[in-house]
C-alpha positions as CSV (number, residue, x, y, z in Angstrom):
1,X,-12.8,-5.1,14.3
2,X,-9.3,-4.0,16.0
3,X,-7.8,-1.0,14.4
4,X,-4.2,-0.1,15.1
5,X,-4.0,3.6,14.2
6,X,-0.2,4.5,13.7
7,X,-1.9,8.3,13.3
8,X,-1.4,10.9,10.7
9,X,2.3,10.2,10.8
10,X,2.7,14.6,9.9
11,X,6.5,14.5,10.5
12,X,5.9,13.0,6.6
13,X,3.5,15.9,5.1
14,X,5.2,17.3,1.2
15,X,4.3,20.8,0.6
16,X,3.9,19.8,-3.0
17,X,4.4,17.6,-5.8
18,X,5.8,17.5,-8.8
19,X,3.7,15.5,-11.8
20,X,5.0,15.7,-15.5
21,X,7.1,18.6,-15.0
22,X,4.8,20.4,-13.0
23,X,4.8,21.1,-9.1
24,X,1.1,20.2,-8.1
25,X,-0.3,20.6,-4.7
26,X,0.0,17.4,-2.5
27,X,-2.3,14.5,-3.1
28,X,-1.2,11.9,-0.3
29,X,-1.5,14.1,3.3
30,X,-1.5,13.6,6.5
31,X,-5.5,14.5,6.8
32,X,-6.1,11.1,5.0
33,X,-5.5,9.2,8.2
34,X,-7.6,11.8,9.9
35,X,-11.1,11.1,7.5
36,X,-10.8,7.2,7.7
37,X,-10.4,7.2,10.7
38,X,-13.4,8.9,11.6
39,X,-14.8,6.6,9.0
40,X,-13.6,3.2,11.1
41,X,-15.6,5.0,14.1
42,X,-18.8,4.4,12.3
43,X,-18.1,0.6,12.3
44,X,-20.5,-1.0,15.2
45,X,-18.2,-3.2,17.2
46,X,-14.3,-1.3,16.1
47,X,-11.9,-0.3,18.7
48,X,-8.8,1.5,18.2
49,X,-5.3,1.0,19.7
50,X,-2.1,2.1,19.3
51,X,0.3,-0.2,17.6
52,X,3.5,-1.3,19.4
53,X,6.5,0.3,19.5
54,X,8.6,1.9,16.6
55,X,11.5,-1.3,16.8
56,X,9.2,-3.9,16.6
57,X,11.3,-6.8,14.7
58,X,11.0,-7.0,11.3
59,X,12.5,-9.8,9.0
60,X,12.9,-7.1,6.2
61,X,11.8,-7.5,2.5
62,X,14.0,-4.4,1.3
63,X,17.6,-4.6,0.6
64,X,19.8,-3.6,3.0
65,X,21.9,-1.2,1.0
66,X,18.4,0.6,0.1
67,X,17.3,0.8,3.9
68,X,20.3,2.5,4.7
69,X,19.9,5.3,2.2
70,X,16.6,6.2,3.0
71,X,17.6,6.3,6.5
72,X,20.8,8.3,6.6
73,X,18.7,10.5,3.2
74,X,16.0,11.5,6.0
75,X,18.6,11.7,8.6
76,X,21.0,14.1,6.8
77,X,17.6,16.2,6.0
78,X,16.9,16.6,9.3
79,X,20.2,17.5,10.3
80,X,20.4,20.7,7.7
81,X,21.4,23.9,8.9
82,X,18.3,26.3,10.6
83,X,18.4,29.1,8.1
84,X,18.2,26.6,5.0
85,X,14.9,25.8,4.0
86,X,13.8,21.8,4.3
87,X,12.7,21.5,0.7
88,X,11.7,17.9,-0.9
89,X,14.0,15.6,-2.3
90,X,13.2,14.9,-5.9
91,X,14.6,12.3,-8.1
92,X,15.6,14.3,-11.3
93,X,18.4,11.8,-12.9
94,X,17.4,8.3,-13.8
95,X,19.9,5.4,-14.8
96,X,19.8,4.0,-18.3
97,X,22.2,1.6,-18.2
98,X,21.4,-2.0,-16.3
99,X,23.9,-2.3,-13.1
100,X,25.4,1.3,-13.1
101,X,24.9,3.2,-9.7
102,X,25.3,6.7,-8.5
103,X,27.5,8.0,-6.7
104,X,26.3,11.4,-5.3
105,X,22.9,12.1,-4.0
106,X,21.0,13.2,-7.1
107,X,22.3,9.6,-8.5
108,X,21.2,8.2,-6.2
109,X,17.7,9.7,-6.0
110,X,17.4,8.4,-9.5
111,X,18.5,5.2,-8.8
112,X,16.2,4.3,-6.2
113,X,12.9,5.9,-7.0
114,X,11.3,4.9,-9.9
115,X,8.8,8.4,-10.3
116,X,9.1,12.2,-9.9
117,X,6.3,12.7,-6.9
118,X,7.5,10.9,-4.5
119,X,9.4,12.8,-2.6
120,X,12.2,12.5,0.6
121,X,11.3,14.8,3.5
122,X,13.6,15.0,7.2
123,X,10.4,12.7,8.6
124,X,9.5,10.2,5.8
125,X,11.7,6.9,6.9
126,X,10.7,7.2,10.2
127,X,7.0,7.5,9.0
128,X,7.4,4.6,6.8
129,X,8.8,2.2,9.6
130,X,6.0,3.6,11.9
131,X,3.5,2.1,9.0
132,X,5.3,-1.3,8.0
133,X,5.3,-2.1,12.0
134,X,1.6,-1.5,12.5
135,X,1.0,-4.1,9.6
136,X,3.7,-6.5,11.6
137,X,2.1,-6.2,14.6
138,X,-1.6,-6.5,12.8
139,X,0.0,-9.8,11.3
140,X,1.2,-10.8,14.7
141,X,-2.4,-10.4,16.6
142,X,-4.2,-12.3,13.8
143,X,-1.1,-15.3,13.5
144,X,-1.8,-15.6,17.8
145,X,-5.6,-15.7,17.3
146,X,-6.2,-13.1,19.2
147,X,-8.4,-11.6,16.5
148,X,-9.8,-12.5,13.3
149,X,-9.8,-8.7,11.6
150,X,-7.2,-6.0,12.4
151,X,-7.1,-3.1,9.9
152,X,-3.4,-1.1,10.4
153,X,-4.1,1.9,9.8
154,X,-1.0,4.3,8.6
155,X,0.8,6.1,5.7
156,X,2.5,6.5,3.6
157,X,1.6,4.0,1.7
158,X,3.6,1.0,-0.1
159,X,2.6,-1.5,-1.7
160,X,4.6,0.4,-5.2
161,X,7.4,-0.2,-3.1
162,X,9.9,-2.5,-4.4
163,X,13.3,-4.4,-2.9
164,X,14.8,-1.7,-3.7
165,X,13.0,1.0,-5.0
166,X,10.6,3.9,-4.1
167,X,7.7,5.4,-5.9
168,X,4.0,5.9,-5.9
169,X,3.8,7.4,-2.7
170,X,5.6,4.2,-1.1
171,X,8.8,4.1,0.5
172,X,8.7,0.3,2.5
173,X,5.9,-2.1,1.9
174,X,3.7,-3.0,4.9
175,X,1.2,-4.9,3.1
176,X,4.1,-6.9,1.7
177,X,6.0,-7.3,5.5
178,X,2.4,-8.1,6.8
179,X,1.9,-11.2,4.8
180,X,5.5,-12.4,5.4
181,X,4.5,-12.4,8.8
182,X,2.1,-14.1,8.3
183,X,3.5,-16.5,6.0
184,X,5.8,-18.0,9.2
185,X,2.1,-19.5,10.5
186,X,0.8,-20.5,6.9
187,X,0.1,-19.7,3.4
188,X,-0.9,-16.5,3.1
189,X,-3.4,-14.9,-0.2
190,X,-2.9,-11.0,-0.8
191,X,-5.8,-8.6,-2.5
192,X,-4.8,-6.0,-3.7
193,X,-8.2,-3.2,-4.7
194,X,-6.2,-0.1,-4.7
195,X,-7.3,1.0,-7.9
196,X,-3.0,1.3,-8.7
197,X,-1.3,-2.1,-9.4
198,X,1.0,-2.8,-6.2
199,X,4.0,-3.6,-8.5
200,X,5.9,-3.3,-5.1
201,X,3.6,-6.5,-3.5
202,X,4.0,-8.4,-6.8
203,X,7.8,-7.7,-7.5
204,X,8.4,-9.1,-3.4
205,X,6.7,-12.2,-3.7
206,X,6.8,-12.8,-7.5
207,X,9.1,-16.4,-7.0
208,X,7.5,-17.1,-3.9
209,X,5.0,-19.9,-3.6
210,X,3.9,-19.5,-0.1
211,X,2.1,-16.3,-0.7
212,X,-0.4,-15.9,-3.6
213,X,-0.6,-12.3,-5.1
214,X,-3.8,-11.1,-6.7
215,X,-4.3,-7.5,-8.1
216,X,-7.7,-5.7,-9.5
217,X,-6.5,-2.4,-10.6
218,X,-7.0,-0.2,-13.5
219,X,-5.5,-1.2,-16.7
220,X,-1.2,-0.1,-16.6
221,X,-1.9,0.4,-20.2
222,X,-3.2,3.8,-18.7
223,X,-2.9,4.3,-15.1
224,X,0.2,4.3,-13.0
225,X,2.9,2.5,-12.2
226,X,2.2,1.5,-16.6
227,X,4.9,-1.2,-16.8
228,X,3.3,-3.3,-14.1
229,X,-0.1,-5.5,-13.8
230,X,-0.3,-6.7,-17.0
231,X,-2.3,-10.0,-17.1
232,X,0.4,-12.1,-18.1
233,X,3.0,-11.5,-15.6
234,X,1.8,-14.6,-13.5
235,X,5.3,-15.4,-11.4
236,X,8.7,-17.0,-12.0
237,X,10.2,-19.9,-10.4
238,X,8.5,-21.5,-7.7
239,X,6.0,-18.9,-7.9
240,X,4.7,-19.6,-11.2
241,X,1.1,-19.7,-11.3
242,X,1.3,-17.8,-8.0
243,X,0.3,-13.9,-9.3
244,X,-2.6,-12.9,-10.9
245,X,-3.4,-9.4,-12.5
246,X,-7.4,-8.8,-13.3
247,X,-6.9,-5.4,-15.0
248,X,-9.5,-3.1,-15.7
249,X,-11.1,-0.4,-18.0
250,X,-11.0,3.2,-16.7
251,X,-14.7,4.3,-15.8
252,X,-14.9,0.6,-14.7
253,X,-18.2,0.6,-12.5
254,X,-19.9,-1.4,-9.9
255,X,-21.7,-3.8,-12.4
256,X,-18.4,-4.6,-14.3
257,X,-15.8,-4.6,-10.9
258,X,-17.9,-6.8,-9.3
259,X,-17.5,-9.9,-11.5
260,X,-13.2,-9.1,-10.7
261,X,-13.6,-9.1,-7.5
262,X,-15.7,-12.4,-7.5
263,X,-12.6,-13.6,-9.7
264,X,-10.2,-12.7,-7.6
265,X,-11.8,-14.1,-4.3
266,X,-12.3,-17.4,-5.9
267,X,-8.9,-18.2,-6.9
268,X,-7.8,-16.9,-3.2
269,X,-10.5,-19.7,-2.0
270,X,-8.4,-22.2,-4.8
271,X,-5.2,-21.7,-3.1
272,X,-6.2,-22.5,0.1
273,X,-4.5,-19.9,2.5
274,X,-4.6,-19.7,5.8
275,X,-4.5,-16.2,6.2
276,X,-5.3,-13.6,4.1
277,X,-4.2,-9.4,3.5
278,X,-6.5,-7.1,1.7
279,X,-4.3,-3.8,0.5
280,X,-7.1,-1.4,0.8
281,X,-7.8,1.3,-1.1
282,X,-10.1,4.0,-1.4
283,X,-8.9,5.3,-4.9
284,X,-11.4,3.3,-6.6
285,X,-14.1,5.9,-6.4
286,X,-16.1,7.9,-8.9
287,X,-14.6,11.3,-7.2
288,X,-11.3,10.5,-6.6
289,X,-8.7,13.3,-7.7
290,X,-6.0,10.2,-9.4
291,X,-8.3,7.6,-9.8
292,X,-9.8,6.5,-12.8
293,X,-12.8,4.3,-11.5
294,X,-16.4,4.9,-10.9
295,X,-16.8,2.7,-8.2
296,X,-20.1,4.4,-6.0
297,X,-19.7,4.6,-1.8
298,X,-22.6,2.1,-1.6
299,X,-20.6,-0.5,-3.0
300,X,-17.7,-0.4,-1.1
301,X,-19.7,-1.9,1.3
302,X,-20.9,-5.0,-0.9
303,X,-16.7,-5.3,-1.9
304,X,-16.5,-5.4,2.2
305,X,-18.7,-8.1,2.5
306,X,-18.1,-9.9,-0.4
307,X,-14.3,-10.1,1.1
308,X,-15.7,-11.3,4.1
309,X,-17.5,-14.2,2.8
310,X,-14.2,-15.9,1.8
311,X,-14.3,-16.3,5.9
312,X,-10.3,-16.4,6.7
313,X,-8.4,-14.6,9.3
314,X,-7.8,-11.0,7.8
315,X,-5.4,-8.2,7.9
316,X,-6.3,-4.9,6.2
317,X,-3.6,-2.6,5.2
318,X,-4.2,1.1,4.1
319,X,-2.9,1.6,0.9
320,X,-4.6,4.6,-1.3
321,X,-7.5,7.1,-1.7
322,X,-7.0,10.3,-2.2
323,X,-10.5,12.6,-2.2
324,X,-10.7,13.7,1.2
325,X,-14.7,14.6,1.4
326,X,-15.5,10.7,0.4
327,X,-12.8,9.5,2.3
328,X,-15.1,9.0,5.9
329,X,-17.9,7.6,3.9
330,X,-15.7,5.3,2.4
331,X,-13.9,3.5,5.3
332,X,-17.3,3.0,7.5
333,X,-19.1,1.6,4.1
334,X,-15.9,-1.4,3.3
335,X,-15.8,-1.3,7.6
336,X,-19.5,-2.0,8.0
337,X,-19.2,-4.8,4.8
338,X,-16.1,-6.6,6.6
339,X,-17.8,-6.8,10.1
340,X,-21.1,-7.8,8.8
């Protein structure tokens, strides 16, 4: 297995967040990166490179308009006097009206991010593009046949992100710019087992045809993003057909996730891709801190293999997980069920 570590990416690293009104300590960090990676390590037969340059092309999935403010957000950031400290942007004003915009930057905050944790820090675009070109170039090396499995390795994640929204964590969605990649060589299945619907992956493709979205992810009826990954939202358009949600109970276990996953691989196999993504994500598990599971570390090894049995040319994307003493365990038990 090739893994393309972007790194820690710790120009991107909020001092805290804030959750219902309160400002908790930071969940997504940069020592995440740090703990699967070690995990990976454990893998007989990984290597680990560095992913291609920051400007690798990108035929973008995000608006233009939305791009831009991120960018020139981070930019102004950075850019703010010496003896002014750099604290978080926070979204604190939220539209109510369809098709009104802000015009100054609290608007605008509120306009574009869909939650109050996710925040906007001097180095968070540039750590964003950093993680949606590791997936490109991932999807590159697996289109050329180079390899078979490349896991890109990076945060923040993104599969919440939208075309033009930001939440969850996510700013630009490289699991979603990964399979459009890919889709130029073929059709393309995504799996999403971050235990968080990607609304962001869903919303992106969700009248597209040429890529088929599958979620398993803890019911939205209590777990974030809650107005996304319901069972019926199935596509529009040409994409009808081409979504499918396989919500879950929390406490769901590895007796009752295992006949989801079997699910969810078999309609993959139905739609005959070529290629295939897995948003991976660790968040899943009994201990993490904003889970909701009780997946066991064993078993992420059997979800590993049981991926790998569907036999298709694969590019892993980090997405979530969050408990940072399970994280090691985690990565080397899905690695060691993907290699075989």
């Amino acid at each position: 297995m090739l893994v393309l570590d972007a790194g820690p990416n710790a120009d991107h690293a909020p001092p805290f967040e804030v959750d219902g009104g309160r400002v908790m300590p930071p969940t997504e960090v940069p020592a995440r990166m740090d703990a699967i990676r070690h995990g990976l390590a454990r893998v007989p037969a990984t290597r680990f490179e560095k992913p291609s340059p920051h400007g690798r092309a990108t035929a973008w999935l995000h608006d233009l308009d939305y791009r831009a403010f991120l960018r020139e957000t981070c930019d102004e950031l950075r850019r703010s006097p010496a003896d002014r400290p750099l604290d978080p942007l926070f979204p604190s004003v939220f539209p109510y009206r369809a098709g009104q915009t802000g015009m100054s930057l609290k608007g605008r905050l509120g306009q574009y991010c869909f939650d109050t944790h996710t925040p906007l820090l001097p180095g968070t675009f540039d750590a964003a593009l950093r993680t949606v070109t590791t997936a490109v170039h991932a999807a590159d090396v697996v289109a050329s046949g180079i390899e078979r499995l490349v896991y890109a390795l990076g945060r923040p994640p993104g599969h919440h992100a939208e075309k033009a929204r930001y939440g969850g964590y996510s700013y630009l969605n490289a699991t979603a710019h990964a399979a459009d990649r890919l889709s130029n060589s073929g059709p393309v299945a995504v799996l999403d087992i971050d235990v968080h619907h990607g609304n962001g992956t869903q919303h992106l493709f969700y009248d597209r045809r040429d890529v088929f979205t599958v979620s398993v992810h803890g019911d939205p009826a209590f777990l974030f993003p809650h107005f996304s990954g319901f069972a019926d939202e199935t596509g529009t358009g040409p994409g009808l057909g081409a979504n499918l949600n396989l919500p879950l109970w929390l406490k769901t276990d590895d007796r009752t996730y295992q006949p989801a996953l079997e699910t969810a691989l078999e309609r993959i196999a139905r739609s005959r891709p070529a290629f295939l993504v897995v948003a991976v994500g660790y968040d899943a598990h009994e201990r993490d801190p904003i889970g909701g599971f009780a997946l066991t570390t064993p078993y992420y090894e059997t979800v590993g293999r049981t991926v790998r049995q569907l036999g298709l040319p694969t590019v892993v994307v980090q997405e979530g997980g969050y408990g940072l003493a399970d994280l090691s365990d985690l990565a080397a038990a899905f690695g060691r069920g993907l290699v075989g």
